[in-house]
Residue, then its C-alpha position, 0 to 999 in steps of 0.5 A: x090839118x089833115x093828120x092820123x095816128x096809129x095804135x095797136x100791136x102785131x100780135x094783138x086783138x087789132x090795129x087802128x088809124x085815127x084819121x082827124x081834119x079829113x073833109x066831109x063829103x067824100x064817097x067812101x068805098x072801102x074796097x079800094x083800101x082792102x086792095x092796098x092791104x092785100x098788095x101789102x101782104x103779098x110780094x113773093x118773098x113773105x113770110x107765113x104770117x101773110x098766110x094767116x092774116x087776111x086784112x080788111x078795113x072796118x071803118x068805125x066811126x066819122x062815115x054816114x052812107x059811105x059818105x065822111x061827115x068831118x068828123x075823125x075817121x076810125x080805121x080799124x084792120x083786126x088781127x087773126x094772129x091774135x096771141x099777145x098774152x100767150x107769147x113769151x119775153x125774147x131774151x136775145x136782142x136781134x141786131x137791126x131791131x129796136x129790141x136791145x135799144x127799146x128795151x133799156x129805153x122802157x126798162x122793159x122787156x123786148x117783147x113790149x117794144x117789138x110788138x110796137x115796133x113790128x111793120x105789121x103796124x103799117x097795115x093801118x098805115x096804108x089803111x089811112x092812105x087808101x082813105x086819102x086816096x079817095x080825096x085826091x081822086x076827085x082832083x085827078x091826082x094818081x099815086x103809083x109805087x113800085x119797086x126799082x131795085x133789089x138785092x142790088x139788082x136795078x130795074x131800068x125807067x119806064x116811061x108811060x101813062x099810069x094805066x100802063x105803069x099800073x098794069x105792068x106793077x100788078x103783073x109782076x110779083x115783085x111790083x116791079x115795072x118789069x114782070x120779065x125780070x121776075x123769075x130771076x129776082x124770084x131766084x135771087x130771094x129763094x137763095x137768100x132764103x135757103x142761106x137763112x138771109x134776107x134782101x133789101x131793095x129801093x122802092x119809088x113812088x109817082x105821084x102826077x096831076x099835082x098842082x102848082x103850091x102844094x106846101x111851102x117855102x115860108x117855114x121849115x116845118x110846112x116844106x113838102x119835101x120835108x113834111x114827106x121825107x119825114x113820113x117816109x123815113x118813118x116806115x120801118x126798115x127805110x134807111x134813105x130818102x131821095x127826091x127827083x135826083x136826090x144824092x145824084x145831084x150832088x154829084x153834076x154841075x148845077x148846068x146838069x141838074x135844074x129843070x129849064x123852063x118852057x111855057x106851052x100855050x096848047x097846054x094852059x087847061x092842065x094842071x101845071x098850066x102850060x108850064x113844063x120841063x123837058x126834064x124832072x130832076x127836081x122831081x116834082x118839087x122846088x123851094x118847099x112846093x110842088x112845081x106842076x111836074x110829077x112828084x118822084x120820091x125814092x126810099x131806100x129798104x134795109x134787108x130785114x132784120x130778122x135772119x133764119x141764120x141768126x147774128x151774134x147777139x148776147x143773152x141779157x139775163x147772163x151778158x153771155x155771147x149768144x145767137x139772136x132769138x128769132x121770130x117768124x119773119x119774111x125773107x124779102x119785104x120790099x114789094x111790101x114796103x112799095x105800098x106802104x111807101x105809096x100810101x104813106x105819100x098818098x096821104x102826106x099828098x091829100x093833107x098839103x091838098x087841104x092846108x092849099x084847098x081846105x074847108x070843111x067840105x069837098x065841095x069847097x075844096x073843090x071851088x077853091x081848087x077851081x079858083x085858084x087854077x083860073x086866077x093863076x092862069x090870068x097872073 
C-alpha cells in the first residue's frame, strides 16, 4: 500500500511528508516537486506570506543516488516564516475556520489548531504528489489541474493534447485554460481585495494514459472514485467533489448520461486497447475502476475564510459580540488549490498503480503492467 502522512505547523520550524510502500527503483529528481511547490505559492490573488517562503524539498531519508530504495521516503519543505513560539492565542474565533470547533474540541487555545489546521500544510502535500508523479511517468500517465471557474465566472472546455493544455495553464496567472481572460479575473480579485473580501472558485483535474482496472468494484473502501473524493475533500477549503458530470447527471436522462461503447482496431496498442467512447460523462471511472477513458475530477473552493472585513464573531474570554481576529491571509487561493488538487490526485492515481501493478520494484511493476496489457488484449 502506497500511502503518506504529514506533520509540521504553519508557522513552525518545518513541514514533513512520510511517503511509506513507494517502490525502489524510481530515478528521483527533486526539481520537478520544487516546480509544483513554486506553482502552489503563486497564483495572483496571494498573500504576503508567498513573498517570505521560497519552498523547496529536501528528500531526508529512503533515496540512494537519486534512486528510491522501498524503504519510507521522508519529505521535508522548511519553514522561513518560522515563528510559532513568539506568536500570541487568537481570542476571536474566525467563521469558516476551525478555530471555535478546534479549540472546544482540544480544550485548548486556537492558536493550536489554526497552525494545524493552515493550508500551509498542503506544501508537503503536493511535495508527496510530485514524488508520485515520477512513478507514473514511466508508465505514460500525465496529471494536469487547472482552474475552470472563478468568482463565479466559468472559463469554457478545452480541447487538446496535454503539451498545449499545459502550455496555455502556465501562461495564465490564474492557471486557467484561457490566459486571455485574465486580466478581467485579475480585476475581479483586486476589487475583492479593496472590499477586505475573498473569492472562491471550481478547479479540475486530467489525468490521461490510465489503464483499464485501476481500483475496484469488490469493496467500498478500495473504489477509485471513492479512495479520490476522499483525498480530495481533504484539501482545506474544498466543499464538493464531482467526477466526469458529477451533479449533472442527476439532472438527464440515463440516455444523456452513460458513455457508449465502440471497439477501434487501429487503436488495440493504446492503453484503453481499442475500447473508446465518443463521450466521457462518466470521467474516466465506472463501478469503482478507471475505464481507459481519461479520469476528469472537479473540486469545489470555498472563498477564504479569513477577511481584511472581519465577520462578526465573539470574544471567547467575555462571550462579548466582537469582530473576528484576523491573521495575514490571501485574497484568492484557487490557483493555489489547482495544484494541490492535482497533486493530491497524482498521488491517490500512483497508489492504485501499485496495489494493480505492485512489487517492490519498478521493474516488476513494469513486467506486470506489460502483462496485463497483452493478456487483456487477447481476452
Amino acid at each position: 500500500m502506497l500511502r503518506y502522512w504529514t506533520a509540521g505547523e504553519s508557522h513552525g520550524q518545518t513541514l514533513i511528508a512520510l511517503v511509506d510502500g513507494f517502490p525502489a527503483g524510481v530515478q528521483v529528481d527533486t526539481e520537478p516537486i520544487n516546480v509544483e511547490l513554486k506553482r502552489r505559492q503563486g497564483g495572483y490573488g496571494r498573500g504576503g506570506r508567498q513573498r517570505i517562503e521560497t519552498d523547496q524539498v529536501q528528500i531526508r531519508t529512503g533515496i540512494w543516488r537519486d534512486m528510491t530504495l522501498g524503504s519510507p521516503i521522508a519529505l521535508e519543505v522548511p519553514n522561513r516564516d518560522y515563528k510559532l513560539e513568539r506568536l500570541d492565542d487568537l481570542p476571536r474565533p474566525r467563521p469558516g475556520h476551525a478555530d471555535l470547533t478546534g479549540s472546544l474540541k482540544y480544550l485548548g487555545s486556537i492558536r493550536g489548531v489554526l497552525e494545524r489546521s493552515s493550508a500551509r500544510e498542503t506544501a508537503v502535500r503536493v511535495a508527496a504528489g510530485g514524488l508520485a508523479k515520477q512513478l507514473l511517468a514511466p508508465f505514460g500517465i500525465t496529471v494536469l489541474g487547472y482552474v475552470v471557474e472563478l468568482g463565479g465566472e466559468r472559463f469554457d472546455a478545452v480541447e487538446a493534447d496535454y503539451d498545449t493544455l499545459r502550455a496555455a495553464r502556465d501562461s495564465s496567472e490564474v492557471y486557467s485554460l484561457q490566459p486571455e481572460h485574465d486580466a478581467d479575473i485579475k480585476k475581479m480579485i483586486d476589487r475583492a481585495r479593496k472590499a477586505g473580501d475573498t473569492l472562491g472558485g471550481v478547479v479540475e483535474v486530467r489525468v490521461d494514459g490510465l489503464p483499464f482496472g485501476l481500483g475496484t468494484h469488490a469493496q467500498w473502501d478500495r473504489k477509485l472514485d471513492g479512495r479520490i473524493a476522499k483525498a480530495v475533500m481533504a484539501v482545506q477549503a474544498i466543499k464538493g467533489v464531482e467526477i466526469g458530470l458529477g451533479f449533472e447527471a442527476a439532472r438527464r436522462p440515463g440516455s444523456a448520461v452513460h458513455d457508449p461503447i465502440h471497439f477501434d482496431e487501429l487503436l488495440r496498442d493504446e492503453p484503453h486497447m481499442g475500447y473508446v467512447r465518443p463521450t466521457n460523462n462518466a470521467g474516466g471511472l465506472e463501478g469503482g475502476m478507471t475505464n481507459g477513458m481519461p479520469l476528469v475530477v472537479r473540486a469545489a473552493k470555498k472563498p477564504i475564510s479569513t477577511l481584511a472585513k472581519p465577520l462578526a464573531s465573539i470574544n471567547l474570554d467575555t462571550k462579548e459580540p466582537s469582530e473576528a481576529s484576523y491573521e495575514r491571509s490571501d485574497v484568492c487561493a484557487v490557483p493555489a488549490a489547482s495544484v494541490i488538487v492535482e497533486n493530491v490526485v497524482a498521488f491517490e492515481i500512483a497508489g492504485a498503480l501499485v496495489d494493480k501493478f505492485g512489487g517492490d520494484s519498478l521493474p516488476e511493476m513494469q513486467a506486470r503492467y506489460d502483462l496485463f496489457q497483452k493478456m487483456a488484449r487477447e481476452r
